[in-house]
C-alpha positions in Angstrom: 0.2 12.5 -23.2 -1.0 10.2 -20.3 1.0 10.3 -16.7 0.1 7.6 -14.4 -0.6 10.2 -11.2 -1.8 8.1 -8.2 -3.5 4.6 -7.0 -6.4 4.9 -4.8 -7.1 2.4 -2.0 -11.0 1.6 -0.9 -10.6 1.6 3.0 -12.7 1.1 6.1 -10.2 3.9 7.8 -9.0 6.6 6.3 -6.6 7.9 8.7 -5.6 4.5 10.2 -4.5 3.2 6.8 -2.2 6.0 5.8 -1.4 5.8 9.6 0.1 2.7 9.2 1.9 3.8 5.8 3.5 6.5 7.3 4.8 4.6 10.5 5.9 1.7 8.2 7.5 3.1 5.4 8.2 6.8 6.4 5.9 8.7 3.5 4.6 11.6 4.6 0.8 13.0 4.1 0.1 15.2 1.0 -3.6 15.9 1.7 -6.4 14.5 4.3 -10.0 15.7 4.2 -11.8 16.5 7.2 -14.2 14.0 6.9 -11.5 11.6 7.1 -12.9 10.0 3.8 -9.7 10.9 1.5 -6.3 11.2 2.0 -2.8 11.2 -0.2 0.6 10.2 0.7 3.7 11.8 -1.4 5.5 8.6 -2.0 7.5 9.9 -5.0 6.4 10.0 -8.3 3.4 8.3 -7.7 0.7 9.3 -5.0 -0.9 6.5 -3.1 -4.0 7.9 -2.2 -7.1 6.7 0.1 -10.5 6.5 0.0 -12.9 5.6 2.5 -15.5 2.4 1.5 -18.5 5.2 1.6 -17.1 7.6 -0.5 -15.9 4.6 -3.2 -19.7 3.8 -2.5 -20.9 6.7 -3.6 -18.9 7.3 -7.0 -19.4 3.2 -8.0 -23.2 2.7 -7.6 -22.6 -0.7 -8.8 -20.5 -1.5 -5.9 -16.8 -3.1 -6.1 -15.3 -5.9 -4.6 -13.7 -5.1 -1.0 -10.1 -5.6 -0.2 -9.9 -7.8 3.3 -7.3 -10.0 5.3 -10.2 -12.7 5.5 -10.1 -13.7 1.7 -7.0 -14.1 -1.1 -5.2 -10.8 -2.3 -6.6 -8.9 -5.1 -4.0 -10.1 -8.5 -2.8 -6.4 -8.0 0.7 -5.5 -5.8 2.2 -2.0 -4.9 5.7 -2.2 -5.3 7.9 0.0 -3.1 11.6 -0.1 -3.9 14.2 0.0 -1.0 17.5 -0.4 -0.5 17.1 -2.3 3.0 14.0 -5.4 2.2 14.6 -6.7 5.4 14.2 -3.9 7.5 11.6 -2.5 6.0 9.5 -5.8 6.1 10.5 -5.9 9.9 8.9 -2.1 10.9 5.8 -3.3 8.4 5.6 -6.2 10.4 6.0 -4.3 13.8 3.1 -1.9 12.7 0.4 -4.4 11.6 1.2 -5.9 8.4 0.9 -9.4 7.5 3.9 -10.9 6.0 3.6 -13.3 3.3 6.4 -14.1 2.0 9.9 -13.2 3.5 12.5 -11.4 1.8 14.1 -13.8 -0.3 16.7 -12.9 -3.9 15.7 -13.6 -6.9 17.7 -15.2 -10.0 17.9 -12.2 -11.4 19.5 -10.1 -8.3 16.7 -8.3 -6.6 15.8 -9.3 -3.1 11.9 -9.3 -2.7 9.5 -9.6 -0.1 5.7 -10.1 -0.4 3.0 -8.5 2.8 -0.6 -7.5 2.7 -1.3 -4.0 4.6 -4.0 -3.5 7.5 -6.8 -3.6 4.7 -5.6 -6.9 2.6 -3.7 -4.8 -0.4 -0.8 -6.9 -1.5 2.7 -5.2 -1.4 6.1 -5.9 -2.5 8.8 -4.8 -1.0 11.6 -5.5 -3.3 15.1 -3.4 -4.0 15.9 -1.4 -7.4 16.1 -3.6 -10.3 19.8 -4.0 -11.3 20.8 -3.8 -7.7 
């Protein structure tokens, strides 16, 4: 069997980055290196964990292609499920995120909104399907 256990995220800043996911959602910190080159959040059932650019440089020789607020979001999203879209979107916004799309419902029922974090990553913020 095969559990999906945690997304990693290439960074320039360790700590800032899970900084910011900590002020702006409320998860907490599982485990943070010394170095400051790794860290996990507990988010749930998944981990979001971070990686600084060095260390991804060191374990992909052939490089990788950086996340950044200068260019398009990567065709990847994190989806993080709330009950409250709008004020979570508003404390992102307050601690650094860019918002791309306001919270807006869908045809189907779920309210969704669409940001990018300090690095570029592309989030949703969107409540439980079915709600």
């Amino acid at each position: 069997m095969v559990k999906f256990g945690y997304t990693i995220l290439y960074v320039v800043d360790v700590s800032k980055s899970i900084g910011f996911y900590e002020n702006a959602f409320g998860f907490n910190r599982k485990f943070f290196t010394a170095e400051n080159d790794y860290g996990e959040l507990e988010t749930g059932q998944t981990t979001i964990a971070f990686a600084s650019k060095e260390l991804a440089h060191s374990n992909l020789k052939n490089g990788f292609m950086e996340s950044t607020l200068a260019q398009k979001p990567f065709a990847t999203e994190l989806g993080l499920v709330t009950d409250n879209v709008s004020e979570i979107v508003e404390l992102a916004r307050i601690h650094g995120a860019t918002i791309l799309e306001e919270p807006k419902e869908k045809p189907w029922g779920q309210t969704v909104a669409y940001l990018r974090d300090l690095d570029g990553f592309l989030l949703e913020v969107c409540t439980p399907m079915g709600n």
